[in-house]
N, C-alpha and C positions, 0 to 999 in steps of 0.2 A: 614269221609274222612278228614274233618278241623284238627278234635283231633290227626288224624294222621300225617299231615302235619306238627301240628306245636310240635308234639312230637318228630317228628325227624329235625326240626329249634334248638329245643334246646339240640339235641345230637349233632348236628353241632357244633352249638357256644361252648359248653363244654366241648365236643371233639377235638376242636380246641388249644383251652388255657391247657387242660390238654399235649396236645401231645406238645404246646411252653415251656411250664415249665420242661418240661420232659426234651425235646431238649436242651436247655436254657441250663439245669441243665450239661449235661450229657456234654456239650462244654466247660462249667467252670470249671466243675472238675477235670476235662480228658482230651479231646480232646484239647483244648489251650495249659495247661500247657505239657501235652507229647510232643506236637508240637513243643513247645518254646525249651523245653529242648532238642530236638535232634537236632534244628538249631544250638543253639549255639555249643552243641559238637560239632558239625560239622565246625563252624568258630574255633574253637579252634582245630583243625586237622589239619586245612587248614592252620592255620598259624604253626605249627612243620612239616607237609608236603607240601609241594609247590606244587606236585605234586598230591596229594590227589583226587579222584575222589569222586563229591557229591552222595549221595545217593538218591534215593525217599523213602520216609516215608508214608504210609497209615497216619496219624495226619496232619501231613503238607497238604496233598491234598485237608483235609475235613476242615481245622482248618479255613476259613475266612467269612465272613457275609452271602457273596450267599450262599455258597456250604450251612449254616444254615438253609437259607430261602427254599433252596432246599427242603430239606429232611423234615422240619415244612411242607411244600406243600403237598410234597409227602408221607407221614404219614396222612394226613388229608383227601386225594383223596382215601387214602387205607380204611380208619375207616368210610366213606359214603360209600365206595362201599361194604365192608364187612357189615353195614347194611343193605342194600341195598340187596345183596347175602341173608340175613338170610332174609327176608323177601317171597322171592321167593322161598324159599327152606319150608319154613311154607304153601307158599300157593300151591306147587309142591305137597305136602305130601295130600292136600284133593284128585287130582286127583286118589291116589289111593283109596278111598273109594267109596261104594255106597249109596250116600246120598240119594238117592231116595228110597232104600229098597223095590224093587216092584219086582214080579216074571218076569223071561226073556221077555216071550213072551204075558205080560197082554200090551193091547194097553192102553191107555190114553185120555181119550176125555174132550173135554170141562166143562163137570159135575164135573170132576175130579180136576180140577184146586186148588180150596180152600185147599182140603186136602192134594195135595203136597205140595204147599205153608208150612202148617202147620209141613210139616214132614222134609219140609230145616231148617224152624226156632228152631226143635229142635234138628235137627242132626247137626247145625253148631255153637252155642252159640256165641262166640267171635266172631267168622271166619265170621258173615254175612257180611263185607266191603271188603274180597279179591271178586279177582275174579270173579272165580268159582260159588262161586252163587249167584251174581249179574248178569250173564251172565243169569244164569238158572231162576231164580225170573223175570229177564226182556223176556224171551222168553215164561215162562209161562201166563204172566199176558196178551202178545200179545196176545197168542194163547185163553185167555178166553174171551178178549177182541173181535177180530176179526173172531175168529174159522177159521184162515186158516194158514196151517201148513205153506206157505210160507213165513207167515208176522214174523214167531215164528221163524225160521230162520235168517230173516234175520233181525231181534231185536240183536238177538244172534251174528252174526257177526258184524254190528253198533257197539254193546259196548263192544268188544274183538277189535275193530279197532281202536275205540277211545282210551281203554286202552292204545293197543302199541304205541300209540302216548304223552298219558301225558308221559308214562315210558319213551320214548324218550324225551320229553322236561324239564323233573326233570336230568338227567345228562348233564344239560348244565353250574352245578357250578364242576363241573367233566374235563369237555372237555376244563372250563378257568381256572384250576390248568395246566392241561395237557398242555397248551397257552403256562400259565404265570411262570413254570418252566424252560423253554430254554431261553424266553426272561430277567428270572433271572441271567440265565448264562453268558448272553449278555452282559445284565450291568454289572458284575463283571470281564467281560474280555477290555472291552471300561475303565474302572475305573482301571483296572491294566499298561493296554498300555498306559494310561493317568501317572498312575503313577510313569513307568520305561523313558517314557520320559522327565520326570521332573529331572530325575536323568541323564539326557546325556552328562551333564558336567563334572558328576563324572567318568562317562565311557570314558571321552576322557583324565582325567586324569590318568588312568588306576584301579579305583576300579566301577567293574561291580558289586561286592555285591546288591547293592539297583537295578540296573537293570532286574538283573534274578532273585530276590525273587518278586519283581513287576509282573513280565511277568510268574512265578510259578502262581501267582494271577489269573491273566489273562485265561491262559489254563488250571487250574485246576478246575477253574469256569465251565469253559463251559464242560468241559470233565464228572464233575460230572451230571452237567443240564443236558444233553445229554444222560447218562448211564440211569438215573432214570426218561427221560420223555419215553424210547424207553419199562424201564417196565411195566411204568404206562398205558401207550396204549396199551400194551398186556389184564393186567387186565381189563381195559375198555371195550375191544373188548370178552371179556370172560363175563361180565356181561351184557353186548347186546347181546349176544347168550343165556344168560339163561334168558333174560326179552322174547326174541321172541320165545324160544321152548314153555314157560308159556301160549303167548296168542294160539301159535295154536296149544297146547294140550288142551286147556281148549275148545279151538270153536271144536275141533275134539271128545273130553269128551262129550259133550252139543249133539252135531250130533248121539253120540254113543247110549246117555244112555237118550234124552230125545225127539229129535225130531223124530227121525227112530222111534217113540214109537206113536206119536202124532197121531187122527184118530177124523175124524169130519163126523157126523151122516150125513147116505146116506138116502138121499130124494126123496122118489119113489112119481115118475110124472106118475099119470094117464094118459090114454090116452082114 
């Protein structure tokens, strides 16, 4: 479990800088210069037509720091959650196998314990840290331990409970992109209204230019922040559903194919 934690710390962090350079790139090359270039057409329109009505530009709306830091957020919440996803989807795929390989109706008793043991470790290679049979490794080992099918139970739910709780508390750098995306937006709409009123002198002389491209600032911030934290909580809520279908098909797996199976020698009391 360490080696996997800190194997996905460093798809994080290079997952991160990978999708800044990308973004980085793609705003330098693109996205500014397009931007740049349809404002000023546009001031030079304005000045042969008087009357000229501005446009909106898709470059313009994405072209300033937030709406960056945005979508750097938001690409980075996507490429954790998409591991995240494939990870669950690796450990959805054992539920459909019979790792146990034992005939329907042979019971299971305490005797038996070792040799299942032996037949998870070789039917799971890699796979012994999901789940699945850690659930099943912890309920058999009760059951050899205690011989009472109760205790083997409810080992088996213990550690499908605790599961869906780390799983719950590993999307909490998730839930502060999810935060810290609108309150991105914030500050680039408080830094834009900060910087159309710097310019209120010029609007009483009568050039609004520096005004409404400020206050563009200001609400295209928050519009973009706002579009992309409303999809990012979709996906979120999409991979909370497939971390909780995980633990209770796997405590439903465990119920099916190992405890309904379990049978502890009946002790005839003389009389």
């Amino acid at each position: 479990m360490k080696t996997d934690g800190a194997t996905e710390l460093l798809f994080q962090v290079f997952s991160l800088l990978l999708i800044f350079i990308l973004v980085h790139a793609t705003y330098v090359t693109v996205i500014r210069p397009e931007a740049e270039a349809f404002m000023t057409k546009q001031q030079e329109l304005k000045k042969d037509q008087e009357n000229h009505a501005a446009k909106q530009n898709f470059y313009v709306v994405l072209k300033d720091y937030e709406q960056e830091a945005c979508i750097i957020l938001m690409l980075w919440a996507t490429a954790i959650m998409a591991w995240k996803a494939a990870g669950i989807y690796r450990q959805q795929k054992l539920l459909a196998k019979d790792l146990l390989r034992l005939p329907e109706d042979l019971p299971i008793g305490p005797e038996d314990t070792r040799e299942l043991l032996e037949r998870l470790d070789k039917a799971l290679g890699n796979a012994s840290n999901y789940l699945l049979p850690r659930a099943m490794k912890t309920g058999i080992l009760r059951f050899a331990a205690t011989r009472n099918v109760h205790d083997a139970a409810t080992a088996v739910r213990d550690v499908c409970a605790s599961e869906g709780e780390r799983q719950d508390s590993e999307l909490s750098i998730i839930r502060y992109i999810a935060w810290a995306i609108p309150s991105v937006g914030f500050i680039g709409t408080v830094r834009g209204i900060g910087a159309a009123l710097s310019q209120a002198n010029r609007a009483v002389e009568g050039d609004i230019t520096g005004v409404t491209q400020n206050l563009g600032v200001a609400f295209n911030s928050t519009f973009i922040a706002l579009v992309l934290s409303i999809v990012l909580m979709f996906f979120i809520h999409q991979l909370q559903l497939m971390q909780e279908r995980l633990v209770l098909d796997t405590e439903q797996y465990c119920d099916q194919h190992l405890i309904s199976r379990l049978r502890t020698p009946v002790t005839n009391i003389a009389n």
